[in-house]
N, C-alpha and C positions, 0 to 999 in steps of 0.2 A: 815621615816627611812626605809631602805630596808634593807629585811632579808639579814644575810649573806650567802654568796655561800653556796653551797652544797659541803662536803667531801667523801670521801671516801675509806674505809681499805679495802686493798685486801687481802686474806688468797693465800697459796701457789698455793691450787688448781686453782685455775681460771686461773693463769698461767698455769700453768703443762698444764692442759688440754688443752685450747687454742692452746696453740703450740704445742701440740701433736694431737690433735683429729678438733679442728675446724677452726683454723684458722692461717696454719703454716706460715711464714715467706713468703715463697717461692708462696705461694694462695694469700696470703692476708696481704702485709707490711702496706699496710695503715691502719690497726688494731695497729701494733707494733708504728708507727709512731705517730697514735692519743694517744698511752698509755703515750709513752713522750712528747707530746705536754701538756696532761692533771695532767701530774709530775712536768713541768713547772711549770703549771697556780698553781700549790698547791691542785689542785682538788683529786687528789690521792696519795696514801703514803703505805708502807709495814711497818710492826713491823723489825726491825732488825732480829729477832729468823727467821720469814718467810725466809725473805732474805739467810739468811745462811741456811736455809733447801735448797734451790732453789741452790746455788753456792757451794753446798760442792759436788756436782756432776759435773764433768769437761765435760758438754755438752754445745751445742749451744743454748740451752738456757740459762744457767749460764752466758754463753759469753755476750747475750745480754742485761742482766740485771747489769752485772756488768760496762755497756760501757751507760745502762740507766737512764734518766732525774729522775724517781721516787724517790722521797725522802724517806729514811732508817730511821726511829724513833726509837732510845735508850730508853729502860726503864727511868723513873726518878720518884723522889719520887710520882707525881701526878697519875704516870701508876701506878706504886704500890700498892696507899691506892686504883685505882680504880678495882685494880685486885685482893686484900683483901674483899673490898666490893661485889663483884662478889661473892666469894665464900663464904661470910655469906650471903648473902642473900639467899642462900640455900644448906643444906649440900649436896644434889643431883653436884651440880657442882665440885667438885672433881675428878667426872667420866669423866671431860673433860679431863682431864692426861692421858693417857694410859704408864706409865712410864713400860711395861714389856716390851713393843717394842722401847720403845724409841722412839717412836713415839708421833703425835701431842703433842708435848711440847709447839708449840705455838700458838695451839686454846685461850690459856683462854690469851695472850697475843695480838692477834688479838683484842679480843673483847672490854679489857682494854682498850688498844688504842683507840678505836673507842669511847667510853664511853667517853673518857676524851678528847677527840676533839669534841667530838660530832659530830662524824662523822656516814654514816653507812658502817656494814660489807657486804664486797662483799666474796661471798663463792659460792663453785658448792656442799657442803656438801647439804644434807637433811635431816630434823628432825627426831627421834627416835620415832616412837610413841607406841612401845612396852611397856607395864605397868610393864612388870619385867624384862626390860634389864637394865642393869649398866653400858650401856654405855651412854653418851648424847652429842650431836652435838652444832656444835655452833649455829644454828638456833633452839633449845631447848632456849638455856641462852639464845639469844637475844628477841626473843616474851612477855619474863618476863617486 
């Protein structure tokens, strides 16, 4: 019996960055070209929440993700209890919301997804490892 493929959720950053900082379009399309070849194969996937952080800005990035192969993952009851269970397993994750900015609304929704595919998170965030900050990253929740 062979393992099944490997998955993978992407958080917004990876994008952002990528096409802003390492690997724009214009350097390096056969970056952009392998992200939809591997949207295809089902090997990668965004939470819908990501998705509309990325396109609610009318950039050329937006442009190319909404014209891209990546499949968009709706919530449904199974993201749910897994995004529940997230945050009982530790009252610390709460802090993944930053709801003053309105900001990351869709860290703990990234992570869900991933949970419930069994998939892993791809992120350019980095762990918190301050012992009195209130805030916590998604490479915090995932190590648990």
């Amino acid at each position: 019996m062979s393992p099944s493929p490997r998955k993978y959720c992407l958080d917004a950053n990876v994008l952002i960055q990528a096409w802003q900082k390492y690997y724009s379009p214009r350097i390096s399309p056969s970056y952009w070209d392998m992200l939809d070849r591997l949207g295809t194969e089902g090997t990668l996937f965004m939470p819908e929440l990501v998705y509309q952080e990325i396109v609610r800005t009318d950039d050329d990035l937006s442009k190319w993700l909404k014209s891209s192969k990546i499949p968009i993952r709706k919530v449904d009851q199974h993201v749910a209890k897994c995004l529940k269970d997230i945050f009982a397993a530790d009252p610390n994750h709460k802090y993944l919301v930053d709801n003053t900015k309105s900001r990351l609304l869709a860290d703990p929704w990234v992570i869900a997804h991933a949970l419930c595919e069994n998939a892993t998170v791809v992120t350019k965030e980095e762990k918190v490892t301050a012992a009195n900050s209130t805030k916590i990253k998604i490479p915090n929740v995932c190590e648990r």
